[in-house]
Structure formats: structure tokens, C-alpha cells
C-alpha positions as CSV (number, residue, x, y, z in Angstrom):
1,X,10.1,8.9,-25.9
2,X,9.5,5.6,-26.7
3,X,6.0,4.4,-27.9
4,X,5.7,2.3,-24.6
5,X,5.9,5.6,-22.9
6,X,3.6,7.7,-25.0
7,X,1.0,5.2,-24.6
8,X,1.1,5.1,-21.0
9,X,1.3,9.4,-21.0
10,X,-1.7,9.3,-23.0
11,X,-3.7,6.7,-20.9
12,X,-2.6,8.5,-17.6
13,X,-4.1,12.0,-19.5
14,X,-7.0,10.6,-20.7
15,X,-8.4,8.1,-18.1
16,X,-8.6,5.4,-20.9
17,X,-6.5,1.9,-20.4
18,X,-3.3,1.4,-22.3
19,X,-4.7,-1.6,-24.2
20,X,-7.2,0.8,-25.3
21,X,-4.6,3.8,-26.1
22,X,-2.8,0.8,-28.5
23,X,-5.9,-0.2,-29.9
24,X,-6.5,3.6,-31.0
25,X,-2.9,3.8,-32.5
26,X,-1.4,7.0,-31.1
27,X,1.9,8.3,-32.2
28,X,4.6,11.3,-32.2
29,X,4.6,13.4,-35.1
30,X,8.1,14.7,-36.4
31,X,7.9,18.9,-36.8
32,X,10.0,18.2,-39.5
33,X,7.6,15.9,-41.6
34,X,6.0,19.1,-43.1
35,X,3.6,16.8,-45.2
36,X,2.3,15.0,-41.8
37,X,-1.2,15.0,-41.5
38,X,-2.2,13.9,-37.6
39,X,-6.1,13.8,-38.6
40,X,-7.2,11.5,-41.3
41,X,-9.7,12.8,-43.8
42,X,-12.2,9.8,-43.6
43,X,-12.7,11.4,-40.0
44,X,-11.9,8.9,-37.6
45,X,-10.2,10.8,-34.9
46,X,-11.0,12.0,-31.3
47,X,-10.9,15.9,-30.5
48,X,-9.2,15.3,-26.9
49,X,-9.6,18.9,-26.7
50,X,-13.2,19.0,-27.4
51,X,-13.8,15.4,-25.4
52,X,-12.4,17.0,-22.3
53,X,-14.0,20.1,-23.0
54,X,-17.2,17.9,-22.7
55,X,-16.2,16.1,-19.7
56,X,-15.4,19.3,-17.7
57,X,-18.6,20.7,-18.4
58,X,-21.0,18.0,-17.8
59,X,-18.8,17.6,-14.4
60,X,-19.3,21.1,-14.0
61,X,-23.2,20.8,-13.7
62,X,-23.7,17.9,-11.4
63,X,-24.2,18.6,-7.8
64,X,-22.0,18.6,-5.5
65,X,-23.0,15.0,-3.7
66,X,-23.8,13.8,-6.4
67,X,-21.3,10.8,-7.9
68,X,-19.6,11.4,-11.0
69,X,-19.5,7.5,-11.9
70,X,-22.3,4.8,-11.2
């Protein structure tokens, strides 16, 4: 997979633009780099599991006519 690729997998997952999925810096991590650390410490990272999490339940308690975007 080329990094052209995983950018635009990422931005078609997350609903964000590929400028903004190179901005953030994502990347493939190698199973075999035991010492590879895909969070950094200083936290600066995005949960997508916990961000989607959030998005499905706030979805999850609008009404039904009501819009999901403004």
C-alpha cells in the first residue's frame, strides 16, 4: 500500500479530507518493528475508536427528522 493510498483509505473511513489526513501524518506500522510505538507519549493522537464511538452515539440520539449536519 502506498502512502497515497493509505491516506485516501483513511479519509474515505473517517469523513476527514485527504489534505487533512496528510496534515495529521498517518502511517503503516511494520509487525516486525517490535519497538514501534503508534501513540506518542506527549499525547497528541486521536482515539478513532473512541471518536467514532462518540459520533455513533450522539447520531444515535437525534431524532429521526432531525439533520445530522447544519
Amino acid at each position: 500500500m502506498t502512502q497515497s493510498e493509505l491516506n485516501r483509505a483513511v479519509a474515505k473511513s473517517t469523513g476527514e479530507t485527504i489534505a487533512e489526513i496528510k496534515h495529521l501524518g498517518f502511517g503503516l506500522a511494520d509487525p516486525d518493528q517490535v519497538s514501534f510505538d503508534p501513540e506518542p507519549d506527549d499525547g497528541n493522537y486521536v482515539d478513532w475508536d473512541a471518536t467514532q464511538a462518540e459520533r455513533h452515539e450522539e447520531n444515535s440520539r437525534r431524532p429521526c427528522h432531525e439533520r445530522a449536519f447544519a
